[in-house]
DRENDO-1510 file (C-alpha; in Angstrom, 1 decimal, always signed):
<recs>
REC; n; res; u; v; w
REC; 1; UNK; -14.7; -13.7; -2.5 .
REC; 2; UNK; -13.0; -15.9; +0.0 .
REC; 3; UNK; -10.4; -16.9; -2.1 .
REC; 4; UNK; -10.0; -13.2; -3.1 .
REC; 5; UNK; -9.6; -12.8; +0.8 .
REC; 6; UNK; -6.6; -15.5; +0.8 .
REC; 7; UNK; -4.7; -13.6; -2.1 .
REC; 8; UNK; -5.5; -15.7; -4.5 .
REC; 9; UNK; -5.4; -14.9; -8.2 .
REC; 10; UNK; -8.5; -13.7; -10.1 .
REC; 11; UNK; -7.4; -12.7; -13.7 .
REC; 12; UNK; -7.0; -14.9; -16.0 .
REC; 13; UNK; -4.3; -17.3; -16.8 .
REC; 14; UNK; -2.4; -18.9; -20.0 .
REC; 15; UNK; -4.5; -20.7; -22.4 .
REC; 16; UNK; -2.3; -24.1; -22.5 .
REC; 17; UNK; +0.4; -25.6; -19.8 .
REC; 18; UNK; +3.7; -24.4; -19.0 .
REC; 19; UNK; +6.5; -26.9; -19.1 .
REC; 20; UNK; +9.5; -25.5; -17.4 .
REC; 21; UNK; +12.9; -27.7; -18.0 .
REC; 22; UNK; +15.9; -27.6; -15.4 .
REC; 23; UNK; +17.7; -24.6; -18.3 .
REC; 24; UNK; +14.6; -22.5; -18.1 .
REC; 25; UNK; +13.2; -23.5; -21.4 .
REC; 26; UNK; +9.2; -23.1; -21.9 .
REC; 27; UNK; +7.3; -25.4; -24.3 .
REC; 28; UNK; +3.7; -28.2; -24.2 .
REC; 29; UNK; +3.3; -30.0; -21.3 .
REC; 30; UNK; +3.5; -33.7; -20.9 .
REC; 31; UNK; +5.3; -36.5; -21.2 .
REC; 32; UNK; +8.1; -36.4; -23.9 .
REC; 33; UNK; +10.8; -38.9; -25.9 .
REC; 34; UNK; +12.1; -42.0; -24.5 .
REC; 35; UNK; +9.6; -42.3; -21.7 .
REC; 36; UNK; +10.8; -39.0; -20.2 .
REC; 37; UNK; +8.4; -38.1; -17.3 .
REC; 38; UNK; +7.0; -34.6; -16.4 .
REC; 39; UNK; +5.8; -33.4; -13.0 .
REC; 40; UNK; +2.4; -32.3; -14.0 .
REC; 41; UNK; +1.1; -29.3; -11.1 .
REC; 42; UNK; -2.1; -28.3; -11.1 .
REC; 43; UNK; -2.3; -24.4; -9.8 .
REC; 44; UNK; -4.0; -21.0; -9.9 .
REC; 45; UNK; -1.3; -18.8; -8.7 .
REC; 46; UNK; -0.2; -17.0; -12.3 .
REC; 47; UNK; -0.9; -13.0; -10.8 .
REC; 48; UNK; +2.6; -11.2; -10.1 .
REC; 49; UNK; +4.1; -11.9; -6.9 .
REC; 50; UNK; +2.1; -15.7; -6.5 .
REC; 51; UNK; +3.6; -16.5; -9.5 .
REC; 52; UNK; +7.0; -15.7; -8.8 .
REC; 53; UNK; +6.4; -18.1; -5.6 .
REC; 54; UNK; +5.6; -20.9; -7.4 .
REC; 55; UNK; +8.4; -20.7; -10.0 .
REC; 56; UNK; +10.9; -20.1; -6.7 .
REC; 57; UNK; +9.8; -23.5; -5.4 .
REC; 58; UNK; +9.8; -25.3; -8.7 .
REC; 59; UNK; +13.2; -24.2; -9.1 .
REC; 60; UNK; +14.0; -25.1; -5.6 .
REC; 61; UNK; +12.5; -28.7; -7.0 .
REC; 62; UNK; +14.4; -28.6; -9.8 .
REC; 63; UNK; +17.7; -27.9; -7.9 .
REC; 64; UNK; +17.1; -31.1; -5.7 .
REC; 65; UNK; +16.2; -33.0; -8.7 .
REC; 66; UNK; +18.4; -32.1; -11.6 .
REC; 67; UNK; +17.2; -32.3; -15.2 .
REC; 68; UNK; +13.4; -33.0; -13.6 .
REC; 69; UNK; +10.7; -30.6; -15.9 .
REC; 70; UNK; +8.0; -29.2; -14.6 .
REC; 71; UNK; +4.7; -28.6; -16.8 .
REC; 72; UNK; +2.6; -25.9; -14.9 .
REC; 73; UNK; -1.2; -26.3; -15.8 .
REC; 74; UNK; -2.4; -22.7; -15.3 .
REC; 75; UNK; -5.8; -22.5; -17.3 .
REC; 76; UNK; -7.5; -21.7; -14.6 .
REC; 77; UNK; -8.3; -18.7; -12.2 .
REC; 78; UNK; -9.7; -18.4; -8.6 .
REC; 79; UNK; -13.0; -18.4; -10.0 .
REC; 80; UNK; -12.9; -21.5; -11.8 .
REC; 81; UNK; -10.7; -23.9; -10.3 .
REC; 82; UNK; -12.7; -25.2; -8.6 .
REC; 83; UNK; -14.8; -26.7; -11.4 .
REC; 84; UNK; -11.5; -27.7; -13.3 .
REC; 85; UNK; -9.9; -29.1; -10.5 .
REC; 86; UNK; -13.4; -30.8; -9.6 .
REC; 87; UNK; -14.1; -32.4; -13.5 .
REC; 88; UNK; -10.8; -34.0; -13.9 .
REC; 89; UNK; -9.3; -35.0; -9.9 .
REC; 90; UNK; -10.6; -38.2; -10.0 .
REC; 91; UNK; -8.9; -39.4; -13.5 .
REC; 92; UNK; -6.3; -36.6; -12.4 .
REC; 93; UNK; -4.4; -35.9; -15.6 .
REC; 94; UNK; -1.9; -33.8; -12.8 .
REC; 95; UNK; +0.6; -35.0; -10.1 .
REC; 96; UNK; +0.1; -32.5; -7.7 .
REC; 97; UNK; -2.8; -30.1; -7.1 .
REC; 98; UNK; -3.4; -26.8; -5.2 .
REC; 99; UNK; -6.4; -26.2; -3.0 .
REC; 100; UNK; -7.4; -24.0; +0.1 .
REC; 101; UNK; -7.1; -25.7; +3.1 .
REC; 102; UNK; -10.2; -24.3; +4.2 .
REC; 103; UNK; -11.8; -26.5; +1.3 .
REC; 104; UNK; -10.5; -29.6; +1.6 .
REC; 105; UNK; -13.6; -31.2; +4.0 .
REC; 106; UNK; -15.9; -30.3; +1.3 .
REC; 107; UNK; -13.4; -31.3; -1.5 .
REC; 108; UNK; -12.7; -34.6; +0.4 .
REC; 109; UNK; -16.5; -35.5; +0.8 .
REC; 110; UNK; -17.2; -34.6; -3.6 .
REC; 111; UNK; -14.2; -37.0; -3.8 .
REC; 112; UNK; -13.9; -39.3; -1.2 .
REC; 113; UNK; -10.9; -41.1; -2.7 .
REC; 114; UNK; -9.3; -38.6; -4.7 .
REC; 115; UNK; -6.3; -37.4; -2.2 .
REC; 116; UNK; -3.1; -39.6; -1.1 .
REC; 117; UNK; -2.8; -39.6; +3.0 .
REC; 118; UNK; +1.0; -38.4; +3.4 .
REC; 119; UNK; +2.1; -39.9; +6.6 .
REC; 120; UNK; +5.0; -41.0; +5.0 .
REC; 121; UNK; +6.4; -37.9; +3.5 .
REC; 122; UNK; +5.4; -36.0; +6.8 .
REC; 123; UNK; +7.7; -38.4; +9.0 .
REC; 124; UNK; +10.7; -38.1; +6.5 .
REC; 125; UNK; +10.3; -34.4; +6.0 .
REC; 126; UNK; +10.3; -34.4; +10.0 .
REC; 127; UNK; +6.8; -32.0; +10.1 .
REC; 128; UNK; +5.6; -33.8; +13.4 .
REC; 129; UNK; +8.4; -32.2; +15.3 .
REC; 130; UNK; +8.7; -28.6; +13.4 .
REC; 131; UNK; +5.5; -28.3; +12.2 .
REC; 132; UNK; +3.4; -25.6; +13.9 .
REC; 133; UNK; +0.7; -28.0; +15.4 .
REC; 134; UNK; -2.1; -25.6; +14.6 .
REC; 135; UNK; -1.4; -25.8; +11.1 .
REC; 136; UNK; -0.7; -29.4; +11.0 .
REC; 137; UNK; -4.8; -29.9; +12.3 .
REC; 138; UNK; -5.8; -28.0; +9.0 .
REC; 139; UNK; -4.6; -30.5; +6.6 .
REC; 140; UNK; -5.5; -33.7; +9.4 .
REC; 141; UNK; -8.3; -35.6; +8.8 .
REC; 142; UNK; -8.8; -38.7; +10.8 .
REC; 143; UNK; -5.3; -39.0; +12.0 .
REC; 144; UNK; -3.8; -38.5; +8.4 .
REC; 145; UNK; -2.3; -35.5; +7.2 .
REC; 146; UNK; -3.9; -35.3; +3.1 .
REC; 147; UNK; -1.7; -32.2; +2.1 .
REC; 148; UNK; +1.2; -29.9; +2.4 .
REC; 149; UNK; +0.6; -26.6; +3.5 .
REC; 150; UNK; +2.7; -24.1; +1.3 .
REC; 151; UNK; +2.4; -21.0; +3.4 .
REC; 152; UNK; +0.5; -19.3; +6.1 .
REC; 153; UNK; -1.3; -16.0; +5.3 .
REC; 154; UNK; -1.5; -13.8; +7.7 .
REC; 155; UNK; -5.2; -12.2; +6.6 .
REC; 156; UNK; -5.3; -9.5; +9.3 .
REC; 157; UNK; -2.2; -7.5; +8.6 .
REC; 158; UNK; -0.9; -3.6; +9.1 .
REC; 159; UNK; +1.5; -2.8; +6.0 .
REC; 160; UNK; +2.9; +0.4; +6.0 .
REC; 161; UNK; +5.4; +3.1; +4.2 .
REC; 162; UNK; +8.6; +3.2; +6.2 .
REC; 163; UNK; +9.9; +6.3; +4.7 .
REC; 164; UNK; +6.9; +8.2; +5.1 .
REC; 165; UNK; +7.0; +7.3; +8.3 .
REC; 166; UNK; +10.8; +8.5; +9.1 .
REC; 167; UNK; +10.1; +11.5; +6.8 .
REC; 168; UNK; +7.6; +12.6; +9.1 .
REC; 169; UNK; +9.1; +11.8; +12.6 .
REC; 170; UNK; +6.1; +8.7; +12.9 .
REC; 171; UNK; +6.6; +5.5; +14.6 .
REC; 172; UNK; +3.8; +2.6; +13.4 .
REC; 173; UNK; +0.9; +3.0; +15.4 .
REC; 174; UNK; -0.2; +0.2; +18.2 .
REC; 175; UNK; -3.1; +1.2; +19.2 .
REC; 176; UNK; -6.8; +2.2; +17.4 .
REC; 177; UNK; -6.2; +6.2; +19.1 .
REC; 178; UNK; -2.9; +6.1; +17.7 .
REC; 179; UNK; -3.9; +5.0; +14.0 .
REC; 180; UNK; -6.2; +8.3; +14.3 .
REC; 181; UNK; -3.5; +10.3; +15.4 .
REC; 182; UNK; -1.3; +9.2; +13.3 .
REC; 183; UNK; -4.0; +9.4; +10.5 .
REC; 184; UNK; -4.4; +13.1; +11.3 .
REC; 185; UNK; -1.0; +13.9; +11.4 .
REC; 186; UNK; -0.2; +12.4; +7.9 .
REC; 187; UNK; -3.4; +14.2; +6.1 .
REC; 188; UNK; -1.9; +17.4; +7.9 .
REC; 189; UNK; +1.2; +16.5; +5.9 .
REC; 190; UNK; -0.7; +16.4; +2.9 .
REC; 191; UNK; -0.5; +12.1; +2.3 .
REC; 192; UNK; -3.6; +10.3; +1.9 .
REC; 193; UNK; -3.5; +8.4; +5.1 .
REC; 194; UNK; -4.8; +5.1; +3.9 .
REC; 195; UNK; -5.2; +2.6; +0.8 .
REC; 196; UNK; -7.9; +0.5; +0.5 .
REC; 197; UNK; -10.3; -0.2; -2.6 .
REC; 198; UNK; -14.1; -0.9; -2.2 .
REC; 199; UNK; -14.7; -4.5; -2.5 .
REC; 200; UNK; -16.9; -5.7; +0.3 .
REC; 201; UNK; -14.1; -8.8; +1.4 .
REC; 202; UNK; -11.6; -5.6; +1.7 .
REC; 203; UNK; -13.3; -3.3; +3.2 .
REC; 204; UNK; -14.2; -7.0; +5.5 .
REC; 205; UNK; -10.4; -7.0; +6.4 .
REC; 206; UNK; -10.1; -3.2; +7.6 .
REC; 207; UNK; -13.3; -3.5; +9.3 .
REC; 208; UNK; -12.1; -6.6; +11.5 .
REC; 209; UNK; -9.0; -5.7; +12.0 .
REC; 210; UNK; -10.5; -1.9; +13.8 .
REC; 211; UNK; -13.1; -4.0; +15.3 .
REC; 212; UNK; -10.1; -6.5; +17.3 .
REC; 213; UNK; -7.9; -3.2; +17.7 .
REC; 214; UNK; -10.9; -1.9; +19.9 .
REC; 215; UNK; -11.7; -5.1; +21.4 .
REC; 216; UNK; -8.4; -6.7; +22.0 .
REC; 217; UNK; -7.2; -10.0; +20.3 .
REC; 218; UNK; -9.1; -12.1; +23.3 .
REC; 219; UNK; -12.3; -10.4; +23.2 .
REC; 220; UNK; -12.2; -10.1; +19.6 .
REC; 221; UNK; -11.7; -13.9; +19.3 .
REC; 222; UNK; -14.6; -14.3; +21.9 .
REC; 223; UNK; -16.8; -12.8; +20.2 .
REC; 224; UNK; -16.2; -14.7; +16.8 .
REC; 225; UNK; -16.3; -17.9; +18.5 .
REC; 226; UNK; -19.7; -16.5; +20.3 .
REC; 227; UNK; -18.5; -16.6; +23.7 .
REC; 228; UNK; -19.6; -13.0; +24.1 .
REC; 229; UNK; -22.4; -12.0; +22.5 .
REC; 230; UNK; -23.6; -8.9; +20.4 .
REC; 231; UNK; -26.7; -8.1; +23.1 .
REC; 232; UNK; -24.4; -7.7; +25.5 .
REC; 233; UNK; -23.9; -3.9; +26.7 .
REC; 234; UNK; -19.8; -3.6; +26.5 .
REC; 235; UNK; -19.5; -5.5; +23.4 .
REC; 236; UNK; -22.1; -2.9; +21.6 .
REC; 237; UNK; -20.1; -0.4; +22.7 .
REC; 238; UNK; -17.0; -1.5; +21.4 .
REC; 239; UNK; -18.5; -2.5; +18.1 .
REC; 240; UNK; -20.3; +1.0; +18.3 .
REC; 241; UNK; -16.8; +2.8; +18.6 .
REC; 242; UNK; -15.3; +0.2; +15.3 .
REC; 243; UNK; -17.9; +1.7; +13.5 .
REC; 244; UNK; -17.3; +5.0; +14.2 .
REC; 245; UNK; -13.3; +4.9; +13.7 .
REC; 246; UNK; -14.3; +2.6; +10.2 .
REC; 247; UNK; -16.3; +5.5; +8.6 .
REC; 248; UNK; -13.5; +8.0; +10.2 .
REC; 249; UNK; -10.9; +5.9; +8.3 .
REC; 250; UNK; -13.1; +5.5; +4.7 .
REC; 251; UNK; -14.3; +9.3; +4.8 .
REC; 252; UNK; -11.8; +11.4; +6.0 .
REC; 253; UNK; -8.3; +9.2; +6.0 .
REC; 254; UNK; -8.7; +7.3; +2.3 .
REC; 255; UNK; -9.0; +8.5; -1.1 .
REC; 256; UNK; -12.4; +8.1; -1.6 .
REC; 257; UNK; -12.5; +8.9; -5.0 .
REC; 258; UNK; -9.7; +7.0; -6.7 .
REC; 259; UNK; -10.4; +3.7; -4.0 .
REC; 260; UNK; -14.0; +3.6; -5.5 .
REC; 261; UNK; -13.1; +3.6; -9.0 .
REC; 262; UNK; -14.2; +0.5; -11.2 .
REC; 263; UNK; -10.6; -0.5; -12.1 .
REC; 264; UNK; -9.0; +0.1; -8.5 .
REC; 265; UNK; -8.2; -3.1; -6.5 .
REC; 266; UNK; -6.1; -4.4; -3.3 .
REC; 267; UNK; -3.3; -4.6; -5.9 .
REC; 268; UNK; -3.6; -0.8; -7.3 .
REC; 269; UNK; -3.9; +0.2; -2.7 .
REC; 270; UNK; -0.6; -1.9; -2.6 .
REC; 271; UNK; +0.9; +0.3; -5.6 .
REC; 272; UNK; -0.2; +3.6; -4.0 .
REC; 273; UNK; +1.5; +2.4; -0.6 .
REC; 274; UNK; +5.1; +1.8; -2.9 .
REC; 275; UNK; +4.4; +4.8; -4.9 .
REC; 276; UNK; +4.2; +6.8; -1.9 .
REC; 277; UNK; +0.9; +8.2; -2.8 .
REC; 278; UNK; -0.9; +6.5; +1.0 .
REC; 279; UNK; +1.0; +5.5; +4.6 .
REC; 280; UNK; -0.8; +2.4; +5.5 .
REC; 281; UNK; -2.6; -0.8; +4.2 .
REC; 282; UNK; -4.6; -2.9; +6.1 .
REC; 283; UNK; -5.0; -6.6; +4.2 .
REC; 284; UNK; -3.8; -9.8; +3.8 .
REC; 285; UNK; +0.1; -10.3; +3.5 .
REC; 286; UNK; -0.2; -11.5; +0.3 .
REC; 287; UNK; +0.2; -8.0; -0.4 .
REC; 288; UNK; +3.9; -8.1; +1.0 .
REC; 289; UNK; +4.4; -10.6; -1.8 .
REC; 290; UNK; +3.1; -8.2; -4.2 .
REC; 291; UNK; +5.5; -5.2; -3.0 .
REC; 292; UNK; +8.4; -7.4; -3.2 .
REC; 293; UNK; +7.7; -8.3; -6.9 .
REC; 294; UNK; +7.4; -4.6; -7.5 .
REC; 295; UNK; +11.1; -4.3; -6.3 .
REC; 296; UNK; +11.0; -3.4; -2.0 .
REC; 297; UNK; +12.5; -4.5; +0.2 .
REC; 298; UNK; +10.7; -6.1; +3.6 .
REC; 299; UNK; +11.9; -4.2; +7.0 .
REC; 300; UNK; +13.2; -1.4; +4.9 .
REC; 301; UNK; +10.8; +0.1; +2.3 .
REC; 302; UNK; +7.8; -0.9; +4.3 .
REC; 303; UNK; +6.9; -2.8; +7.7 .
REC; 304; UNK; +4.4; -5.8; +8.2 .
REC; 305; UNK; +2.9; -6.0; +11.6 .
REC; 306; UNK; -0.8; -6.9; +13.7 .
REC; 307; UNK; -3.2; -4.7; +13.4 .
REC; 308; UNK; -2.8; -1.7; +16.0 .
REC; 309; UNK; -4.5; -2.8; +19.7 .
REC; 310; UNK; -4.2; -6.7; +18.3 .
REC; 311; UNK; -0.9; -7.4; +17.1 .
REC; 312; UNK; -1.4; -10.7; +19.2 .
REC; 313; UNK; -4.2; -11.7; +17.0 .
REC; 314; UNK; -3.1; -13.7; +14.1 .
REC; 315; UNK; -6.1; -14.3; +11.6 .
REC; 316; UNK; -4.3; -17.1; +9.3 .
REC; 317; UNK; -5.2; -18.9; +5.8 .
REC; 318; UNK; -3.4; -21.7; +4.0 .
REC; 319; UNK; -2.9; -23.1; +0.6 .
REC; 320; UNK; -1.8; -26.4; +0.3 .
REC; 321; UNK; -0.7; -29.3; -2.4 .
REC; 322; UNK; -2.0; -33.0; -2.3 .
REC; 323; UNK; -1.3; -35.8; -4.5 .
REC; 324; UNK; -3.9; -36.9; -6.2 .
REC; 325; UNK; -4.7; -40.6; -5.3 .
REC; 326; UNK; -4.8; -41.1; -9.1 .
REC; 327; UNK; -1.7; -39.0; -10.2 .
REC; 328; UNK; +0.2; -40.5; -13.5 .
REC; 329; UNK; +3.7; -39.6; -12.1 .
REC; 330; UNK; +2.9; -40.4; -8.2 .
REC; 331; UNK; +6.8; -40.8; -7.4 .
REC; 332; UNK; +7.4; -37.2; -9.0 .
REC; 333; UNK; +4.3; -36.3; -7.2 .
REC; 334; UNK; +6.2; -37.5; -3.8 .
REC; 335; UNK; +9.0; -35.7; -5.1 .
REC; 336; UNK; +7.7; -32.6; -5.3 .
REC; 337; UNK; +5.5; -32.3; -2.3 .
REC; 338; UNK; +8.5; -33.4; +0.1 .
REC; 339; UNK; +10.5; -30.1; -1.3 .
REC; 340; UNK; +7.1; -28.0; -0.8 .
REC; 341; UNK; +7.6; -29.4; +3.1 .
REC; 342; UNK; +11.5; -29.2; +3.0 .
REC; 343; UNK; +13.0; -25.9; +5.1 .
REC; 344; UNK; +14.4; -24.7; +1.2 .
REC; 345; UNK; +10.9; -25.2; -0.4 .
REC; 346; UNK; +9.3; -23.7; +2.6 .
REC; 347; UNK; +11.9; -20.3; +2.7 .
REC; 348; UNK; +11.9; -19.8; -1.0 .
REC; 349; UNK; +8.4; -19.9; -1.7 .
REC; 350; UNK; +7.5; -17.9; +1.1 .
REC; 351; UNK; +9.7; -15.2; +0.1 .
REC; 352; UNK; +8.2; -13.9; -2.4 .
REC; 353; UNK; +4.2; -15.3; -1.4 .
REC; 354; UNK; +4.2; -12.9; +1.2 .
REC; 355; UNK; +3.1; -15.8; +4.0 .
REC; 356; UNK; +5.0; -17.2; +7.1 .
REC; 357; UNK; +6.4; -21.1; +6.7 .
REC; 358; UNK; +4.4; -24.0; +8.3 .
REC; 359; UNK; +8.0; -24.6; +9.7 .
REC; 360; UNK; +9.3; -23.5; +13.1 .
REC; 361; UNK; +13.4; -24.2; +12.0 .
REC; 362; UNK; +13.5; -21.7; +9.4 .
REC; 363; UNK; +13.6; -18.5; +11.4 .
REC; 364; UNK; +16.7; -17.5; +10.7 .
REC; 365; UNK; +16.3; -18.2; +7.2 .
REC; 366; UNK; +13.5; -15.3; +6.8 .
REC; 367; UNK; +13.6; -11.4; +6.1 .
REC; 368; UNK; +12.7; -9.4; +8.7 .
REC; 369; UNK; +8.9; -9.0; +8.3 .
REC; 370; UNK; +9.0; -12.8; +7.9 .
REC; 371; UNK; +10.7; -13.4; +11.3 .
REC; 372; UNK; +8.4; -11.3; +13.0 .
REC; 373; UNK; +5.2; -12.8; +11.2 .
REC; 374; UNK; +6.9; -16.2; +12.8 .
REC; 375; UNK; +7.2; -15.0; +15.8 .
REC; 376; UNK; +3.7; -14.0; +15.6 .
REC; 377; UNK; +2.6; -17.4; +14.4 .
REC; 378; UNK; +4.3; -19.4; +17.1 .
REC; 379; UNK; +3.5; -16.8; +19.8 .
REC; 380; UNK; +0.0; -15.7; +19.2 .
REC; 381; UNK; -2.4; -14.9; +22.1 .
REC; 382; UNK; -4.8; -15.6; +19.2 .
REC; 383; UNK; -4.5; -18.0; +16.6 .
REC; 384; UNK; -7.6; -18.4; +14.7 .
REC; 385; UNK; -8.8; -19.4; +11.1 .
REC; 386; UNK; -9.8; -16.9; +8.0 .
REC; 387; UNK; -13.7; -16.5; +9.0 .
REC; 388; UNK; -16.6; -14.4; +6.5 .
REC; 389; UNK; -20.1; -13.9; +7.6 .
REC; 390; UNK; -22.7; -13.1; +4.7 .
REC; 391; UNK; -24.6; -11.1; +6.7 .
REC; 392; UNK; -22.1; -9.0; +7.9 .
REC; 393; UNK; -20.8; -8.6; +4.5 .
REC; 394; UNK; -24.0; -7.2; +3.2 .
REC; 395; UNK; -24.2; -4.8; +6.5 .
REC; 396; UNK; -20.5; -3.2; +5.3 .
REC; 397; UNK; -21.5; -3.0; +1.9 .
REC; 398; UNK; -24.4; -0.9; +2.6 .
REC; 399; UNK; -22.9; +1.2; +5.2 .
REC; 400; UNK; -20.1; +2.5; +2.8 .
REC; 401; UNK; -23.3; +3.8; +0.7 .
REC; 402; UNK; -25.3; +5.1; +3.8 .
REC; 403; UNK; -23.2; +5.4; +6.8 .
REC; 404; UNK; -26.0; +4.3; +8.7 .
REC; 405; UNK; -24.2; +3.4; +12.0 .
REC; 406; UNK; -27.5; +2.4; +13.7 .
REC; 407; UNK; -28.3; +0.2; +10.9 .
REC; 408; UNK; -24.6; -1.4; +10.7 .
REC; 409; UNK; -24.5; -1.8; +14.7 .
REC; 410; UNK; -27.6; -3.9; +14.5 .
REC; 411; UNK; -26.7; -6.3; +11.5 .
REC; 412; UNK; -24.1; -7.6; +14.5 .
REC; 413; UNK; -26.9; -7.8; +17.0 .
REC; 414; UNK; -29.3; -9.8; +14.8 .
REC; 415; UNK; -26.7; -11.6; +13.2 .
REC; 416; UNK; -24.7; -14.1; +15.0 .
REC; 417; UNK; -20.7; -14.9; +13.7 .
</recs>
């Protein structure tokens, strides 16, 4: 669920390795004739949109380093890399390997010894001085950095359809009473308002990002880091008021029907948004990835901004590579990782992922969307980790069943963040 929540892939992937030679051709992995050595990459990302990202910076690799070939092990999904990655790091068969940043203290303490420190490549890539320092903690441990962040997800962002909005005279709402008024004005219109599916961690995202529009990016941050608390009078108010606009929003502004259908995901909300069948998304921007494989155009098909009444809140994720400590090709390895940090590794990938660079001189490098998102990186009131709370979860997933708002209003008073 957490990985779902970062945009990572959950279908499944090709049964045998991909290797990718500086013409395009595709063929087995490994090491072939003459002692010819292969970049061997270890990743999940094979669903449209994430796979485009990674091919755009192993081409950007392969530009850098002519007539290097790439083998792409992909045999694995976001529900089992884990246990792939986790068998074989230690004897690692791969040079470099994807994993959450949010993982890496547990992945570090199953394999104390498996990941390269990169203090090295960090100087020469020159990520102490452009490197958004925030960012840089994630992947720091002890004073060495163990892996280089590939993007930053914004998980609490506002998508929407910029020609329904100019069709009907709308501007992007920035506050929670203007999403209802916009809301109402677009269901007038005869356009289903909102897409969302069902799945607890999405409904999570629409949820949180209401409950920080009513709350403001401060007070919302205070009261995930438990500096105000749930028993408090104000905040049960404001959560009180989330809950009402949240069962507003899933009853009366989404398409209740379709959104609750077995098959219907975050992907099939993103294709109603570029179909023009719903107005507004509220999710992760790996979905701006996604509309740009399905052929938009960022700042003018659709918009990416904060949520309305946070837009200085800026809820991030990160993926990262590390060379493994054990890694048959560690020079290649090296290679690769210093083009994942380079400003062309950095803007190509992140064109088509959907996430804002770790890099702070690439600005004017980035679509429109993208510059904002950086400027929303760099200048956040609020800058604050992905977060999921079990309990909470559970709470959501029931209330979309009962409604209960009594009953949802006091899973957050008996249940700390």
């Amino acid at each position: 669920m957490l990985l779902g929540a970062l945009g990572c892939s959950s279908e499944a992937s090709t049964d045998k390795p991909t290797d990718t030679g500086a013409g395009g051709e595709t063929g087995a992995g490994g090491d072939s004739g003459a002692g010819e050595q292969i970049l061997q990459v270890f990743s999940w990302w094979v669903a449209p949109g994430e796979a485009e990202a990674l091919r755009a910076l192993e081409d950007t690799y392969q530009d850098v380093h002519k007539g290097a070939r790439v083998s792409q092990y992909s045999n694995t999904s976001a529900a089992t890399w884990q246990e792939v990655l986790g068998e074989r790091v230690d004897a690692s068969p791969w040079d470099v390997c994807q994993l959450s940043a949010s993982d890496l203290d547990k992945f570090r303490a199953d394999h104390p010894n498996a990941l390269e420190p990169l203090d090295d490549l960090y100087a020469e890539a020159g990520l102490d001085d452009t490197m958004i320092p925030e960012i840089k903690d994630v992947v720091t441990r002890d004073g060495h950095p163990y892996g280089v962040v590939t993007g930053v997800h914004r998980n609490n962002a506002f998508i929407y359809n910029q020609q329904i909005f100019d069709d009907n005279g709308l501007e992007p709402p920035t506050t929670i009473a203007e999403l209802l008024e916009v809301s109402a004005a677009l269901k007038e219109a005869g356009i289903t308002p909102v897409a969302t599916d069902f799945d607890t961690w999405v409904l999570r995202i629409l949820f949180d990002e209401i409950l920080a529009g009513t709350m403001t990016a401060e007070g919302f941050d205070d009261f995930i880091k438990g500096k105000a608390l749930a028993s408090d009078p104000d905040v049960q108010a404001e959560i009180a008021s989330a809950i009402d606009t949240f069962d507003t929003i899933i009853t009366e502004y989404v398409d209740v029907e379709k959104s609750t259908a077995m098959d219907y995901e975050w992907s099939s909300a993103a294709q109603d948004l570029y179909d023009g069948n719903a107005a507004m998304l509220f999710h992760g921007d790996w979905a701006k990835g996604y509309l740009v494989h399905l052929g938009w155009t960022p700042g003018v098909d659709f918009g990416v901004l904060g949520p309305p009444g946070a837009s200085d809140l800026f809820v991030y994720g990160a993926d990262m590579f590390f060379l493994p400590s054990t890694a048959p090709h560690p020079q290649l390895g090296k290679d690769f990782l210093a083009v994942v940090a380079s400003q062309a590794g950095q803007v190509a990938f992140n064109g088509y992922k959907g996430a804002t660079p770790m890099r702070t001189d690439v600005r004017d490098d980035l679509d429109e969307p993208g510059k904002l998102s950086l400027d929303g990186l760099m200048g956040a009131k609020v800058l604050m980790p992905g977060h999921a709370n079990d309990g909470w979860d559970k709470g959501i997933e029931a209330f979309v069943k009962d409604h209960d708002k009594e009953a949802l209003l006091q899973v957050y008073i008996d249940t700390p963040p």
